[in-house]
Every structure is written in C-alpha cells, then in structure tokens.
N, C-alpha and C positions, 0 to 999 in steps of 0.2 A: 799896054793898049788902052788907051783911052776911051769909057763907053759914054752915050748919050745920055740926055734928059731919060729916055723912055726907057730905055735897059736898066736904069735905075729904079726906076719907079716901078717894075716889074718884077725885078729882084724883090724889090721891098715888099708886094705883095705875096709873093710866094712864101717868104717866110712868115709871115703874119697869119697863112691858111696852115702853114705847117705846127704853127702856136699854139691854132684853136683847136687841131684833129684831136679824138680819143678814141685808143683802141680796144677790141673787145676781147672780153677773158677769154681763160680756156681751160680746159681740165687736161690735169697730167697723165698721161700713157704706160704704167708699171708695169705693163703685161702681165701673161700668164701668171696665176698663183698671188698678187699681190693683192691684199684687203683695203687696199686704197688706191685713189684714181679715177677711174672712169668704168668702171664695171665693165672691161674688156674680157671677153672668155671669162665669165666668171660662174661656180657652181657652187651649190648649194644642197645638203644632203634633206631628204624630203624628212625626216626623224629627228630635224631641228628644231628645239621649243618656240613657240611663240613669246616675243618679248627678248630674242636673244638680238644684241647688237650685232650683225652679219656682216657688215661695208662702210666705208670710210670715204665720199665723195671729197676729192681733191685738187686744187684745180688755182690758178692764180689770175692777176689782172697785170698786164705791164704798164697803167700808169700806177701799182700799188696803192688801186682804193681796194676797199674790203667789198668782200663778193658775198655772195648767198644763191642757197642751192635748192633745188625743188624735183621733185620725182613724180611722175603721172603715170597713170594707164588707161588703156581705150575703156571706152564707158560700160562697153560689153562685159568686162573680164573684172575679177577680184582686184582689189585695193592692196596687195599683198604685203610690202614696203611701207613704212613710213617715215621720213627726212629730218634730221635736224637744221632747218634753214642755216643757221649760223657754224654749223661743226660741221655738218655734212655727213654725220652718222646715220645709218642706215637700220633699222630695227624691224624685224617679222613681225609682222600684225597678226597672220593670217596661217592656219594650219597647213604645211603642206603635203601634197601625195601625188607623187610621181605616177601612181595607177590611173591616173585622172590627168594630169596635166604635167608633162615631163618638163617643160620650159616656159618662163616667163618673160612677156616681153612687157619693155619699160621704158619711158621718155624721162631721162635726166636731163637737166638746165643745170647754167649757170650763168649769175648777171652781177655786173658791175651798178648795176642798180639805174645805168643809162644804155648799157647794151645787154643781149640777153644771147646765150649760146644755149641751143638744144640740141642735143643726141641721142638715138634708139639703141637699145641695150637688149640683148638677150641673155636673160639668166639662166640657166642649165638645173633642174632639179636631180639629185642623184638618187639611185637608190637605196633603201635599208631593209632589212628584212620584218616589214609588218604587214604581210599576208598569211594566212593560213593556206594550206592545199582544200580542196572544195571539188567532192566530188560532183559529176556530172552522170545526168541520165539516169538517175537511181525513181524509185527503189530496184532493187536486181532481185528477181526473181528467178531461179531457172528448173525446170521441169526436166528429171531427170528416171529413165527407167531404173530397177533395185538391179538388174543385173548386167549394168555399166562397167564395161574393163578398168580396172587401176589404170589408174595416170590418163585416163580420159579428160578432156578440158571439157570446164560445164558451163564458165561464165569470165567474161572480160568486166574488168571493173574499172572506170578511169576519173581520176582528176587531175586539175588545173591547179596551179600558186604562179598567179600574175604579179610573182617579183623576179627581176633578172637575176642571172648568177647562178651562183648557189642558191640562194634563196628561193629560186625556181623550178630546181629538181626538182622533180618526187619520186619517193618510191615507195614501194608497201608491204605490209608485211602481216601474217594471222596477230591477232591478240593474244591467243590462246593456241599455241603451237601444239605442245601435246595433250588436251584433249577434244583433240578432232582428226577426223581422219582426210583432211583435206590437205591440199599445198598451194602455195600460191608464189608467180613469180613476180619478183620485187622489182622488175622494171616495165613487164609490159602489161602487170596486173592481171593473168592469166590466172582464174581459179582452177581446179586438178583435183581430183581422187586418187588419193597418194597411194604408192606402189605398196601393193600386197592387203588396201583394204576394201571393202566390201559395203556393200546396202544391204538392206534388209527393210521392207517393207513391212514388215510382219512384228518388226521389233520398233522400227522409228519411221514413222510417215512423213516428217521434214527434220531438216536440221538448220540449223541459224549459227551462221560463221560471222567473224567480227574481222573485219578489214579495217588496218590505218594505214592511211596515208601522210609521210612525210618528208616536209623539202629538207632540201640541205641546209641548210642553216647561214648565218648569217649576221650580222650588224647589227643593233637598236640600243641607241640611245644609250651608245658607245658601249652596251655589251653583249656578248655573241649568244645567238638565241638561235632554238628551232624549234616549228611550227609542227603542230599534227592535226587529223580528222580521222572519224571513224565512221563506218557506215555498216551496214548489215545485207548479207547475201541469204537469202531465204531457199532451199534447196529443197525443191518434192519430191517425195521419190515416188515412183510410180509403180503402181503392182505389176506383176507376173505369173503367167503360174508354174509357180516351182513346189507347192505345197502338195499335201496328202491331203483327206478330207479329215475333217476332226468329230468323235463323237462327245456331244454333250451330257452331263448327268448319268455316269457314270458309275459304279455298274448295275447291272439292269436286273432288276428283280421282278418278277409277277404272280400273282397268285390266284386256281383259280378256286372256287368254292364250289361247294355239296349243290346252289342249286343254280350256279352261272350255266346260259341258256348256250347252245350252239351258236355260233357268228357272234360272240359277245366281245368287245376289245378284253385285249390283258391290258396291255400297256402298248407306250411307242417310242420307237427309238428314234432320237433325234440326232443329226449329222448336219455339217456344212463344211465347204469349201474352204482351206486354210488358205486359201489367197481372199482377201476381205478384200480386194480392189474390183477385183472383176472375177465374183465369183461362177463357176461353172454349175448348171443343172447337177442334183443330186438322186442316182434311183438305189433302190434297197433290194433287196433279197434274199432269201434264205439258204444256205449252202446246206446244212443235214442236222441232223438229231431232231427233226422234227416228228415225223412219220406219219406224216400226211393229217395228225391232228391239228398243226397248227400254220396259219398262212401271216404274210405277212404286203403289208401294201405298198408299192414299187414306189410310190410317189410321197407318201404322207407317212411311211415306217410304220404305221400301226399293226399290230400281231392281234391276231384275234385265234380263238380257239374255233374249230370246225366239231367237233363231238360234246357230248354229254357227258358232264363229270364222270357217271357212272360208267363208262366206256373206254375211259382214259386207263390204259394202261400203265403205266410206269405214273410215282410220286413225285418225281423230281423229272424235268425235261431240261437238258444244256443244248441248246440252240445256237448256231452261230450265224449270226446277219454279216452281209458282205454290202458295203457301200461304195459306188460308181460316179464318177464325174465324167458328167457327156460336154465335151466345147458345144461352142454355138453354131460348127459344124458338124453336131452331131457324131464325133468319134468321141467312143467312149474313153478315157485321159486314169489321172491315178485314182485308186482305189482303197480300201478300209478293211478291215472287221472287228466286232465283237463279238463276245458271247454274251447271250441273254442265259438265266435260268429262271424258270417256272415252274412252280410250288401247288399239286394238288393238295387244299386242305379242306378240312370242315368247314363248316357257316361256322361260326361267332354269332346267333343270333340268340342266345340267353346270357342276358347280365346275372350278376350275382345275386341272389333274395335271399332277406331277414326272417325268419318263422320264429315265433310264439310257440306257446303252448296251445291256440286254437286254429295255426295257419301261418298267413303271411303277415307280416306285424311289421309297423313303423316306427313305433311308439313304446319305449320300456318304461316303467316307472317303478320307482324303490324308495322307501321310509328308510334311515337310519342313525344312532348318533354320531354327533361329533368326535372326532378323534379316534377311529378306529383302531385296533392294534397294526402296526405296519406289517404288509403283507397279506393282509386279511383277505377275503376272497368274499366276492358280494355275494352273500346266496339266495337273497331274493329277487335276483338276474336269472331265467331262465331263456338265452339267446342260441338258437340256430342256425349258422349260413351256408347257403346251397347254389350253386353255378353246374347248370343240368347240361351244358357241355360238354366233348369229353378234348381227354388231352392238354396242351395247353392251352387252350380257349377257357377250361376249368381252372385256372391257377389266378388267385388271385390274393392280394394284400388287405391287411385288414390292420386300421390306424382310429385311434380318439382323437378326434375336432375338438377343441376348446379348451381350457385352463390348462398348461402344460405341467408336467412334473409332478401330476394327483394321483391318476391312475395309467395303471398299462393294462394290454388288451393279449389276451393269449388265446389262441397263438399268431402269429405274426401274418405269417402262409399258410393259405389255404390250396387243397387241390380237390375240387369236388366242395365235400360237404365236411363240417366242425361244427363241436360245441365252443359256442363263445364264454369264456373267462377275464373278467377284471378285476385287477388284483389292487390294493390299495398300495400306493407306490409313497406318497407325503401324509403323513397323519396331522401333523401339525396344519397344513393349508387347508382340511378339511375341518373348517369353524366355525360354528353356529352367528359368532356375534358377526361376521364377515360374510357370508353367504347363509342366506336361508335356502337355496335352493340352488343347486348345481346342474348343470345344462350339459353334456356334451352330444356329438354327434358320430358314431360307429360309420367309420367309411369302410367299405368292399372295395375295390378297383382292382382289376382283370392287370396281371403284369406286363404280359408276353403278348399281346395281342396289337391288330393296328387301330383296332373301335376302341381301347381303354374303358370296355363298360362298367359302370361303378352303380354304386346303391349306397342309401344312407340310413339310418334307424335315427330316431331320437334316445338317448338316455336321461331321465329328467331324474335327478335326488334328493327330496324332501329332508333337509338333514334336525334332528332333533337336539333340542339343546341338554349341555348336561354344566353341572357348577366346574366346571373349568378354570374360573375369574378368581382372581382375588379382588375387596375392595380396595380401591385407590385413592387418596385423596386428590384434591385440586392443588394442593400445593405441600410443598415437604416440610414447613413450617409457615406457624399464624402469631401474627403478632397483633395484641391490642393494649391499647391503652385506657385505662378508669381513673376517675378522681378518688381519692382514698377516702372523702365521704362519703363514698357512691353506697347507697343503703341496702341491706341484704336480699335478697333473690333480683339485682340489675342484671340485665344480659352484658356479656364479655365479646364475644366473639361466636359467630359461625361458621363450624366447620362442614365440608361437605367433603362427602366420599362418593364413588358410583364402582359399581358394580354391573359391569355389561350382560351377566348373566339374566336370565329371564325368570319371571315368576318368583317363587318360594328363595330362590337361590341369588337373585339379586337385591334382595332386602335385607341392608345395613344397619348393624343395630352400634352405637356409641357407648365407649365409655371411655374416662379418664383415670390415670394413677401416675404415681411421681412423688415425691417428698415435696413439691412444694401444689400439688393436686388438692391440699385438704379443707383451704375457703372455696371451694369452687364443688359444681356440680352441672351436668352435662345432658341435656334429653336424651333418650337414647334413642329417637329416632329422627328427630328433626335437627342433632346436631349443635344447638344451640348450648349456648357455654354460659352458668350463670353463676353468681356469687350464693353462699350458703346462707339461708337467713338469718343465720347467727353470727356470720360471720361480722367482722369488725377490722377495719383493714385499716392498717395506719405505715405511710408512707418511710415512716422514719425509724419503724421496727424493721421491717422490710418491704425495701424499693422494688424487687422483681420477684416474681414468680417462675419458672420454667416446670414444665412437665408433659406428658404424653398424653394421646390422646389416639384410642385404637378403634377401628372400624370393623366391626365382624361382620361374615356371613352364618347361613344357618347350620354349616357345618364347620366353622373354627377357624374357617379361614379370613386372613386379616391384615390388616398393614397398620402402619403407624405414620402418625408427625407429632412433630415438639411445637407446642407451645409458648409463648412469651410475651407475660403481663404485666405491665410496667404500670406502678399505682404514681398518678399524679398528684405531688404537691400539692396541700390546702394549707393554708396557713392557721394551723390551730392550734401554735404553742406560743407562750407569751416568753420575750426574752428573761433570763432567771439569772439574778445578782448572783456570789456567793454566798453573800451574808445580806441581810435587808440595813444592818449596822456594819459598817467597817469602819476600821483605824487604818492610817496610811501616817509616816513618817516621809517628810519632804525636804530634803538637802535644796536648800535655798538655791538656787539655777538650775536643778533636777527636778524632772515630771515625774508625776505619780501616775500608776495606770489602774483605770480601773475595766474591768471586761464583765462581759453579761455573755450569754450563750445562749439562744434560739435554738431547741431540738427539732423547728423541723428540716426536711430534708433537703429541699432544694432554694435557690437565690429568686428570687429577691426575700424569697420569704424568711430565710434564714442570717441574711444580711441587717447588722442593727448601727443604730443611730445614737449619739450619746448626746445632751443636752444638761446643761446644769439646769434645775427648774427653779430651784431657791440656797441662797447662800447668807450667811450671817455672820463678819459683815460682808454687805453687797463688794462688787468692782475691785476684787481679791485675786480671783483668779479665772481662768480662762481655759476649756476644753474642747479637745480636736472631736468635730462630730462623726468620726469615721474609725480612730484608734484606743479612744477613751481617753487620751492622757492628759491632764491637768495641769498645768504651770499656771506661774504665779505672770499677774501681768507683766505687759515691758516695761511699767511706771516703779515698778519693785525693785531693785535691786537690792535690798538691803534688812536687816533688819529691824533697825530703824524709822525705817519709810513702812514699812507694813506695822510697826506699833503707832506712829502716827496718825494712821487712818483706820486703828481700832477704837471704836466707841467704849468709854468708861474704862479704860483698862482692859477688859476682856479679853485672856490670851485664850479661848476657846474659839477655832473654828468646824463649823458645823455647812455642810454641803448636801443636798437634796438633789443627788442625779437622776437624770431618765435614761431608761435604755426602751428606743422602742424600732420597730423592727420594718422592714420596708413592706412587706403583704399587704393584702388587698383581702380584708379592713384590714386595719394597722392596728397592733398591739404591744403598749411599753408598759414598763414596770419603772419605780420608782424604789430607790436605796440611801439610806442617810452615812455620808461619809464623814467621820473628823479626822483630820488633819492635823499630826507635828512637825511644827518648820526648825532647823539647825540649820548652821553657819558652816560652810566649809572646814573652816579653821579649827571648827572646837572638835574634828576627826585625824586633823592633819599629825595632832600629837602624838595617837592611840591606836595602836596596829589593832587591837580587837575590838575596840569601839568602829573602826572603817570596816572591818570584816562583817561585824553584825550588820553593818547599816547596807554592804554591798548581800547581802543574805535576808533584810529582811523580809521581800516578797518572794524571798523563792527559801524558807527554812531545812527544806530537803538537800537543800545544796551542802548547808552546815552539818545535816545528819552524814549526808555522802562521804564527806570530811571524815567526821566522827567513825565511819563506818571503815573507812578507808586504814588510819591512822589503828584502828583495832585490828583489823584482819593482818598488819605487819607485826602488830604484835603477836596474833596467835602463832602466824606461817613459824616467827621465832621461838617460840616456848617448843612447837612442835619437829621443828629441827634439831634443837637442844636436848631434849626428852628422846630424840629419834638416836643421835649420835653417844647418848650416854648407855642408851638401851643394849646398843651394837658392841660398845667400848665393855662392859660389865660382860655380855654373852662371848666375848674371845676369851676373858679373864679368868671363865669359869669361877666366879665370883660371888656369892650372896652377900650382897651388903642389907646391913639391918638397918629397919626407919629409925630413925634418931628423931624425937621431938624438941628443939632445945626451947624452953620458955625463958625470955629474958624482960625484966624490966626494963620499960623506956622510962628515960631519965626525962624529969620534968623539965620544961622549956621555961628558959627565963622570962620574966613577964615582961612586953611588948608589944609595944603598939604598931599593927601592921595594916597599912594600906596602899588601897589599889586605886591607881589613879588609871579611870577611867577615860577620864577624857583631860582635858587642858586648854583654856580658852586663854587667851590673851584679855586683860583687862581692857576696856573702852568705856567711854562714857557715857555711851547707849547701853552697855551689856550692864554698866550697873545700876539701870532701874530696874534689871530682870534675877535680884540676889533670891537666892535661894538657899535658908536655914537650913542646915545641917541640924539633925538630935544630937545636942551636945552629949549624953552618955554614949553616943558613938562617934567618934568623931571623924575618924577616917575613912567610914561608908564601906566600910569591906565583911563587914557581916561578920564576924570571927570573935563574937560574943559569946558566951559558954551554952547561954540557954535559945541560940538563934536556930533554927531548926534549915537543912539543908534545903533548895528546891529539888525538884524530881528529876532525876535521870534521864528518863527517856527524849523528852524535849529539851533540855536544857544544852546552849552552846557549848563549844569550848572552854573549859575552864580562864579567866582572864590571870594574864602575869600581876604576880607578885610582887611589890618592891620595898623597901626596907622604908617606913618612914623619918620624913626630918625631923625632929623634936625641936617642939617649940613655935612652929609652923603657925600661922595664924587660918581659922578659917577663910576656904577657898572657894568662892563662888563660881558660878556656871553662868555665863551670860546667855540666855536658852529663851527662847517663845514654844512651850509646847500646851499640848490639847490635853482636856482632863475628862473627856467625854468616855464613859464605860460599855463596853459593847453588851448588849442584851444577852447573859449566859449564865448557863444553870449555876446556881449560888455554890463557893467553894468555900473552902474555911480559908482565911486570912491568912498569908502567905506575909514571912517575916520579908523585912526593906530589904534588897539586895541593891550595892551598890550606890550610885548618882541615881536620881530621877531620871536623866537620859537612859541609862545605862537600863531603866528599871522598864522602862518604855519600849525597849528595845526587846529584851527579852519577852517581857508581856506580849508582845506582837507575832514575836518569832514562835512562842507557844502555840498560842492560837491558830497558826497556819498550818503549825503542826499536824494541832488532833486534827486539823479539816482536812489534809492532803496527806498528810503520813500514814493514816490506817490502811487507805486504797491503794497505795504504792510500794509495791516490794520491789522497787528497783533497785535500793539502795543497799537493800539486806541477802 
C-alpha cells in the first residue's frame, strides 16, 4: 500500500518526538522486611543508637542516567533521618521513643536530575523496654484503727510502665516480706494485714511498708532487662480503748512527822489511761486500811492525813487506792490499784553538833611533830559529836575532808553521841618540809534519813619540825679545773649542800678527806674548796686529784660527793738533752737520732722541735725538725765528697743542736754533738764490728744478748748438778771432792790478731791511713802487761783468728771524730783493738753507765 507525501511526513515526526521523550525514575518495591527500596512497611525499634545506618533508598532511571535521593519531613516534626544523596543510605540523626511518637512520617524523592519522583512513607517505631513502672497518686497514707481484723485491706496502691508487652505489666511486691506483718497482692496492689497479726497502738503508732513495683521485662539495646519502683505506704494506727489505767512512780511511800498538821498532803498518786490516743477521765479512791485517818482526792490523787500525829494510831498504814476510767459518756470503763504505805516517824529536825571542852565548837587546833609513830592517837584533840534525835534520825557517819591516807577518824558510826578519835594513819606524809600546817575538815552526816543533815568542824595541825633531813648536795660529783701555777690559798670549786631542815638542824658544816684531799682545804661553811698555802702543784707529778667532800648536820647526819681536779698544763720545763756532749757514730746513708724530752705534761707544751744552730763544717748535714734525726745532705754520698768539703783537713765534726719545745713562751736547750762517719763496706767484712754498730745507741740490747747467752749457761750447770745430784742419791754413794791441780802447758809464742773490721783499699781511703803501734801490731791487745777492760759494759768478746805472718801493715780507710765527751776523769784505759773498733766500745760504755743502772729489764 502505497502512502502519501503527508503520511510520510507524519511518520517522520512522530518518531523524532519519540527521540526527544525522557522518562522518569523510580524506586524499587522489596516489600515487607527488605532494608532497601522505598521504605514500604518499614520499622524501626525505638532503642536504636543514633548514627546507626537503618535503610538503603533504591530505585533506578530507565534511560540509565544516575539518580540521587533525598528525604524530607513537615516543618512541624523532627529531622529524624538523614540521606546519602548518592548511595541512598539512610542514618538516625535523632533519638527515638515510641512513648512519644510511635511513627514517622517522611517524603522520599528520587530524580534523574531532569525529572524528580516524590513518595510519603510511614515509618513504624517499635517498642523496647525503657520505661520504669511509676507509681500514681502517692504518697499513700492510710489510717487505720489498732484493732482491725487480719486480712483486712487498708490501702490500694497503683502504677503505670507506658511500654507495650511485657514491658508493660506490673506487678508488686513487699521489700521486706518478713519483717512486717502486712501482705500485698501482686496484681491489683491491694495492701492487707496478714492473717493472724495484730496492732497495737500502745507498742507502734505507724508503721512504713516499702512497695515495688515491677514490669515484665523486656528488650534494650539488644539485651533483656526489667524495670523497678519503690514507693512507701505510711500506716497509722489509731488508738482504742483496750488498756487498763497505768500507775506512775511506783511504789508509793509517805511519811508523816512528830509535827505535820491535820489536812496536810503526804503524797499523790499519779495514774493515766493506757490508751495514749484518746485517753479517758481518771478518778481515785480509797478502798480500806485507811480508818478514816487518811483521805484521798477523786481527781488530783493527793492523800492527805485528817489527825494529829499524836492521835495516829498504828506506825505503819497499808492503804490501797483504786483508779477509774469514766468514757466521755460518763460510764465508768477499766479500773487499777495500788498500795500506798505510810510511815509515822519522828521530825529530823537536829543535825549532828561538834562540842569542845566549853560547848559547841567548830574549830580544833593542835601543835605536833613531824613524823608521828604510826598509829599514834592525837591527844590534844578533845572532839565530841551529838545528834539529839532519837532513832534513826540519830545515826549518822563520820569521815576526814582533806589530804587522804594521813589520818582516820574513829569511829566511823555514830548513834546519838561519841568521843571523836584520830588515829595517825601515814607517818611519813606528815612533814614539816612539805606542810607546815595541815587542814582537814570532820564531816557528820545523818545516814538513814531523807534531810542528810551533816555538820562540819575544822581540824587545823601546826606541825613542828624535827632533823629528819639529811644534807644533800646539788650534784653527786664537781669537777674543776686550775692551772698548776695557780698560787696557794686560789679557790677550786664550790660545793653546795641544803638541808631542808629548819633552824640549828639545817646548818651544814663541810669538810673534805681522800688520798688525794691533802693540797686542798674546804670552808666549812660556805663550801668553798681552796688550795693549801703551801701547797705547790705541778701538773706532771700529778694531773688529777679525786677525793670526797661530806656535808654534815648538827647531829652526824650526812652525805657525800667526789671530787675531780684536773691541774692544767703551764709549760715550765725546759726540754732536757741526755748529755749537753754527745758522741754519735753515723754509717754513711744512715741517720743518727738525737732526742730531748719535755717533762711537762700535756701538748703542745711537751711537744719539741730540733733545729741544728751551728755546725763545723757548715752544709754537712741536715735535721728532721720533728724526729731529731740527722743525715748527711743528698750532695754526700761518699766519703770522699765529705773530705772534700772539710776545711784544712779536719776529720772532727762538731754539731750545736736545739731542742726547743712548742709552749707559750717557748723554751730550748742547746747540746754539742760530734759525730763518726764509716762506710758501709768497712762492716760488711765484720759480723762483730755490724753487731756493735747495730747496738751502739741502744747498748742494753748487747747487755740483753750477754744476759741471754749467761742465763743458758746457768739453766745448764743447774740441770747437770741437778741430774748428777739424783744419779749419786739412787747409788747410795758418797763420792769424795777430788781437787786435781794440773799445770797448763805454755802456749807457743804467736802472734794473734783480731781483725776487726776489713776495708777494701781506694784511693780516697788512702789519704785516711792510720799507724798502727808497731810493738803491737795486730791490735788485739794480747800483750802480757795489757790490762783487761771491765766486765760489766763491755760487748761480746770479738772472734779470734790466727794471723798471717808476714802480712804487711793494714789500714782502715775511716773519717772519724776525736771530740771527748765531758766526764769524770778515769785512769787510762789500755788501746783495745782498731781505732773503730775502740770508738765503738767507748760509746757503747758510756750509754751503758747512763741507761744500765736504771734498767733491770735485762737482769
């Protein structure tokens, strides 16, 4: 079929509109349950966090351009939702609570960005359990009479929990189930007085019960929770009269006296209604034992007596009051009784009184001494006390007021009338130096009685003193210190004593005694401690004194302390040489020492100083200021070098020491030493030449030797003599003394010397030769007419040796001193030995006689 121009052209536009059309999105339909889509039937539990992603808007475009999403709500209502344009995610903004708004309503879009699709959504909020129950109508009071039957209802109690479900129940229940006597029903809240208990108004006038309520539980925030409240039911109870009346002040005693007038009160009995709520009128009256003496007032219970003591028949009346409760209709309701008793006595109207020897007396006074014997009994206490009473109105106690545990009072009770006795109870707390004057006060007081009438005396006790005391010092030892030239009669010290006694008996007289008492002397009253005028005190004879120092009274009695007087240091000894000349022998690299000694007693004064003052020659040698010792300088080592820088030859040195002493002023002393200098070498040969030389400042060492080497020889003579003694007394033996006289054969003639020392030749040693006496030539003294030296002092014998024959004179290469020490002239002492050798001994004597006499150590 063939069409027109125009059906053509027609065609062609239709499809050209159909080109341009663009259709509009839509969102997808998941239904029920699905978290994306269009939010059809959709819910949402109210106990969802805010911030949780919740919904997934979903939705397409059919020409697949890309779309975006958007969420609104009316202006009125919360913002609750909010969108992710591009994802279509849906997130809680907004806290929710189904108590408040159970559903949300919401405008979702969605646009292709040229067409826009909107739809109304309703969101369902669901519920959880975030309510508590909450009661209603409170507080709950209820007013209830005390004698309401068990299981009576008193009070409905109710709440609300405005969540569905379970979470909506409630029910309730006591807090405190058994201890209370209530019940309650746990669904319609019904409170009850549980079966079989009781009120009592008279024991509890409200009680307070504790009610919770709570729902059933439920949901939150995915886990199962239940809710509670408590509230409080307040319950009065209300009086009755179920009581008797009650009497107060209980039981009733009264008494009447010698001069209570007719119509006079005794006493009254008081009563009331045991129901305190709504108590009923109270009247009284007398049921018997009265007999007509005594009445009693219907309204006010007071008993009063109608007779005259003196008319009163009977001592004692047992009365019995009967008590009535009239309602406020005047019937009279339950009733009471008591018994009263009532007491005719005497007045009580005399207290106890003090009498003297002139009457009534308030006032004792007594002289006596101190320290009574215990038990003693005061007998210048004349005390009488009297309560003119009779019966027990008469009985009364009798005690001392003041300083407890001195005296006691006899007798204790009284009935009527006593002589008063105080006996001394403490002898010791009765002291003059502590009380001059003791005070107490004599109490009376009535026992039995309802007045307690009492009375008082003064007792005052002059107490006299007697010597009791001993004297005491102020301290149990004195110490003082004086300078040892303190001049004779200086004060020392003062002592002081006291003596608390008075008068004749407290005046301390001094004196001192002791071994070391006898430079000293003591006032004997004023204590002072002084030195003897004769006395002369010197620190370094003796530093301390000690001794005693006693305190008397005028009858013997006395104490003591010690003493202790320390003489201070003056420096008034000068240091003292040995010798004002000494010899010293000096091993060429070995010091010589020289010492001085200061006697007095303490430092600095007794600490000394050495100083060379002159030497000849000069820059020889050199001394330690503190130990004395001397060496030769460090320019010396030799023999040689010290002849050198001797002027003219001269082997004499000569030394000019100080010894001066550190005190304040300072005091030295000056001593002339000479000096013999040897070589190591010329000892090294010579075991007795090194022995002397190692002995010559100390010659006791060689005697100790000596001493030593004799005592082995006696121990053996007397062992020998001991074992021969014993061997002859078994043998029953007398052997006879034999004297055998034999001649010694004469000794061949020889020449025998002792070589002392042995020096190596040098050509320094031999500008120092020294001649031998050619008639002797070997120096050993062993000439016929040589005369021995002395015993006592003299060394060890020196070895023997056989000499060489033929030998040529031997020299000693030697620098020694020729300086003689200032001493009493002796006769001429033959050559023993070398010159060393002779120098040696010389020395070693001399220190002998000076140190050997005073020394028995060695012997």
């Amino acid at each position: 079929m063939r069409r027109g121009p125009g059906a053509a052209l027609a065609l062609g536009l239709l499809r050209l509109c159909l080109a341009q059309a663009n259709f509009a999105p839509h969102f997808f339909d998941n239904g029920v349950g699905s978290t994306n889509g269009n939010m059809a039937l959709f819910s949402l539990p109210e106990d969802t966090p805010v911030g949780s992603h919740v919904y997934t808007l979903n939705g397409t475009d059919p020409e697949g351009d890309p779309v975006s999403y958007h969420i609104s709500f009316d202006p009125s209502t919360r913002s609750v939702f909010s969108v992710d344009p591009n994802f279509g995610n849906i997130t809680l903004v907004e806290e929710l609570d189904r108590e408040r708004e159970d559903e949300i309503e919401a405008i979702i879009s969605i646009s292709d960005g040229v067409n826009l699709v909107a739809e109304k959504v309703t969101i369902l909020v669901t519920d959880a359990n975030d309510e508590a129950p909450s009661f209603i109508q409170e507080p709950y009071v209820a007013q209830v009479p005390e004698d309401i039957p068990a299981g009576s209802s008193i009070i409905k109690v109710h709440a609300v929990d405005k969540d569905a479900g379970s979470g909506g129940a409630v029910t309730y229940f006591l807090q405190n189930v058994q201890a209370t006597r209530f019940a309650l029903d746990r669904h319609s809240g019904v409170l009850r007085l549980r079966a079989g208990a009781t009120l009592d108004y008279e024991k509890a006038r409200a009680h307070f019960v504790t009610v919770v309520a709570k729902d059933g539980g439920g949901r939150l925030r995915g886990a199962d929770v239940v809710f509670s409240t408590t509230t409080t039911v307040t319950v009065n109870v209300e009086d009755v009269q179920d009581m008797a009346p009650i009497f107060l002040g209980i039981p009733y005693y009264g008494y009447v006296y010698e001069d209570t007038l007719p119509g006079s009160e005794v006493l009254m009995v008081v009563a009331m209604d045991g129901d305190r709520g709504k108590p009923n009128q109270i009247l009284y009256s007398l049921l018997n034992g009265s007999d007509g003496d005594f009445e009693i007032n219907e309204t006010s219970g007071v008993i009063s007596v109608m007779q005259s003591p003196a008319q009163l028949r009977r001592e004692v009346y047992e009365l019995h009051v009967q008590v009535t409760e009239v309602s406020s209709s005047g019937i009279p309701a339950a009733q009471a009784m008591v018994p009263v008793t009532i007491r005719i006595v005497d007045l009580n109207n005399h207290p106890p009184t003090f009498y003297g020897e002139s009457g009534p007396q308030n006032r004792f006074e007594l002289s006596m001494y101190e320290h009574p014997p215990q038990g003693e009994i005061l007998q210048g206490l004349k005390i009488t006390v009297n309560d003119s009473d009779q019966g027990a109105n008469a009985k009364f106690n009798l005690r001392l007021v003041g300083p407890g545990g001195i005296f006691r009072v006899v007798p204790l009770t009284v009935l009527n009338e006593a002589q008063v006795t105080i006996i001394v109870e403490n002898s010791a707390a009765i002291d003059f130096e502590k009380f001059k004057v003791l005070t107490f006060k004599l109490l009376a007081i009535e026992v039995n009685t309802p007045e307690k009438f009492s009375s008082t005396a003064d007792v005052v006790i002059q107490l006299l003193d007697t010597n009791d005391n001993v004297p005491k010092f102020t301290s149990h030892y004195y110490i003082a210190r004086i300078p040892e030239n303190a001049p004779g009669g200086s004060n020392v010290v003062a002592v002081t004593a006291v003596d608390p006694d008075t008068g004749p008996w407290g005046e301390v007289k001094y004196s001192i005694y002791g071994s070391g008492a006898d430079p000293f002397l003591i006032h004997p009253s004023t204590g002072i401690i002084y030195t003897q005028p004769w006395a002369s005190l010197d620190a370094e004879a003796t530093a301390r004194y000690n001794f005693y120092v006693k305190a008397e009274d005028m009858e013997g009695k006395y104490s003591l302390a010690e003493v202790f007087v320390t003489l201070l240091d003056v420096n008034d000894h000068y240091p003292q040489f040995g010798k004002s000349i000494q010899e010293k022998t000096m091993v060429l690299g070995t010091p010589v020492k020289i010492e001085a000694t200061d006697q007095d007693a303490e430092e600095p004064n007794n600490l000394v100083d050495y100083s060379i003052t002159h030497a000849e020659p000069a820059n020889v040698f050199d001394i330690d200021a503190h130990t004395g010792e001397i060496r030769l300088k460090n320019s010396i080592r030799s023999l040689d070098a010290l002849h050198n820088i001797t002027p003219g030859g001269d082997f004499t040195w000569s030394l000019e020491v100080q010894a001066k002493d550190r005190g304040s002023p300072s005091f030295s002393t000056t001593a002339l030493l000479k000096i013999d200098i040897t070589d190591t070498e010329m000892l090294s040969r010579s075991p007795m030449a090194t022995f002397l030389m190692q002995t010559k400042d100390n010659p006791m060492k060689a005697v100790g030797v000596l001493a030593g080497i004799m005592a082995i020889i006696v121990a053996i003579t007397v062992f020998i003599s001991t074992a021969t003694f014993w061997r002859n007394k078994k043998s029953n033996k007398v052997l006879p003394v034999r004297r055998v006289l034999r001649k010694r054969p004469s000794p061949a003639p020889r020449a025998v010397r002792i070589e002392w020392l042995k020096f190596r030749r040098t050509k320094a040693a031999a500008k120092f030769v020294l001649r031998e006496d050619p008639s002797n030539e070997n120096c050993n003294n062993n000439s016929l007419g040589s005369t021995l030296p002395p015993k006592a002092p003299a060394p060890p014998p020196p070895p023997t040796v056989a000499p060489k024959m033929g030998t040529a004179p031997w020299t000693v290469p030697t620098v020694s001193g020729s300086l003689t020490p200032q001493q009493p002239q002796q006769s001429p002492k033959p050559k023993v030995g070398s010159p060393i050798q002779s120098a040696l001994v010389s020395e070693l004597r001399q220190k002998f006689e000076k140190k050997g006499v005073g020394n028995k150590a060695y012997f």
